[in-house]
C-alpha positions in Angstrom: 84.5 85.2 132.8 83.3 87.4 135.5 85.9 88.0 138.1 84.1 90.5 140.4 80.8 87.8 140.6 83.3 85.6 141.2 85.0 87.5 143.9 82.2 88.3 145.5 80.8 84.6 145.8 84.0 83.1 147.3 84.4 86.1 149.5 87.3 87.4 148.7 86.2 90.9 149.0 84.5 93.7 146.5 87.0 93.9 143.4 88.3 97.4 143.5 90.9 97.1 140.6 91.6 94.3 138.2 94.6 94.2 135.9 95.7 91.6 133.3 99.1 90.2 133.8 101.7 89.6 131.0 103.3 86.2 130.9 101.2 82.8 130.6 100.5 81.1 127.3 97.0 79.0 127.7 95.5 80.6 130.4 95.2 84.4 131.8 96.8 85.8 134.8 95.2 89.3 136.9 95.8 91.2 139.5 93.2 91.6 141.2 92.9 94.1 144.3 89.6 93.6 146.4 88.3 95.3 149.7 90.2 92.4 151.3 93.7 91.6 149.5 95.3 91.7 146.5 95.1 88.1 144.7 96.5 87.1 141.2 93.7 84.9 139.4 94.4 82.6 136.8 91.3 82.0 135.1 92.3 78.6 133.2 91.3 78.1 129.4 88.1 75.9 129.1 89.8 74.3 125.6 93.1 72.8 128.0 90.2 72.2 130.9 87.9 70.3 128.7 91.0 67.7 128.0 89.8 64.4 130.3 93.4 64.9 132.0 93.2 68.3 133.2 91.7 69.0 136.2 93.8 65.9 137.9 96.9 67.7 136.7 96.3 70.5 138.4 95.0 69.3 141.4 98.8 67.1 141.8 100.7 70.4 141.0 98.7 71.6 144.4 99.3 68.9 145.7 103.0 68.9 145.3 103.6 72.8 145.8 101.7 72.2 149.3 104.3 69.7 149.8 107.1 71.9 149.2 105.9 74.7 150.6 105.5 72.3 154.0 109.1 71.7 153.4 110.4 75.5 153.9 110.7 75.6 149.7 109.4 79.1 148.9 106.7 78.7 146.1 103.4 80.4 145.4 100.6 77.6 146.2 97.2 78.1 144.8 94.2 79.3 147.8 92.0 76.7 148.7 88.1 77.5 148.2 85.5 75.4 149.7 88.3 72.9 150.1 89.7 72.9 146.5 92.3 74.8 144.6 90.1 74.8 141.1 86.8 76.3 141.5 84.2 76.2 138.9 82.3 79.3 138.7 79.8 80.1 135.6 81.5 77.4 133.3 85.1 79.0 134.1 87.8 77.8 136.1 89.7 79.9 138.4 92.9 79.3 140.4 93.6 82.0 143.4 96.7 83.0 144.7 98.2 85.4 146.9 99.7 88.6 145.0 103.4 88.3 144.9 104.7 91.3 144.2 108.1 90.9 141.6 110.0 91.7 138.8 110.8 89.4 135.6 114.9 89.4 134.9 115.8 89.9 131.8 118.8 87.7 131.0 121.1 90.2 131.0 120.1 90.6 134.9 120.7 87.2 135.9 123.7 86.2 138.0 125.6 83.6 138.9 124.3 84.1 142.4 120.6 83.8 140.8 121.2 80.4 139.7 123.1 79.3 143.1 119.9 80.2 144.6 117.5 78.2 141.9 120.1 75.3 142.2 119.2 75.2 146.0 116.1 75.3 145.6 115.9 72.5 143.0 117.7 70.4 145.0 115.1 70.6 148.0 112.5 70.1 145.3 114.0 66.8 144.3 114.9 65.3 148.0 111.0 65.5 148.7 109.8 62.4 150.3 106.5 62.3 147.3 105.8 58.8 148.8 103.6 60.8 151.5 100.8 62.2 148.4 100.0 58.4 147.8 99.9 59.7 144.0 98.9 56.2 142.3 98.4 56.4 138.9 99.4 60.5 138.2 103.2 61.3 137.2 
């Protein structure tokens, strides 16, 4: 894993300042802050990415979040490089996104008016019209 070659590559700028972000079970999340922007990079675990499934997975989660994002629904799609949203660089695959910056809830801090909002939300999510994706044989 290399993100600065990586960075540089793609051109997304000269990495300044990387930092790991918590969260994430199979796969590892930075911040990474370049001459350009500040991106969070998921570089994706090669055991999950060597599973014949994979990739196609990922590449219909874009496809779908691009979807709902063209549908006003606030979500965090992945960058596309050279026309893709996985790119293989040095045997590693990287996701890029814009750097959102947030804070995690605890559940103490959640409200009623929290889960109004994800209720909303989830209901644009499932009045979609998926038809458009022509998704065949994925789920």
């Amino acid at each position: 894993m290399n993100i600065g070659n990586f960075c540089t590559k793609y051109q997304l700028g000269t990495v300044i300042d990387i930092e790991k972000l918590n969260g994430g079970l199979m796969h590892k999340m930075f911040k990474v802050k370049t001459t350009t922007a500040t991106y969070a990079i998921k570089v994706l675990n090669s055991e999950v990415m060597n599973r014949k499934e994979a990739y196609n997975n990922f590449v219909v989660s874009e496809k779908l979040s691009n979807l709902a994002k063209e549908n006003n629904i606030p979500v965090s799609s992945a960058i596309s490089i050279d026309g893709k949203y996985l790119t293989e660089f040095e045997n590693t695959y990287y996701m890029v996104f814009d750097y959102v910056d947030g804070k995690i809830l605890s559940d103490d801090e959640i409200t009623v008016e929290h889960c109004k909002k994800i209720g909303k939300i989830l209901t644009k999510i499932h009045i979609l019209d998926y038809k458009k994706l022509n998704l065949t044989e994925e789920k």
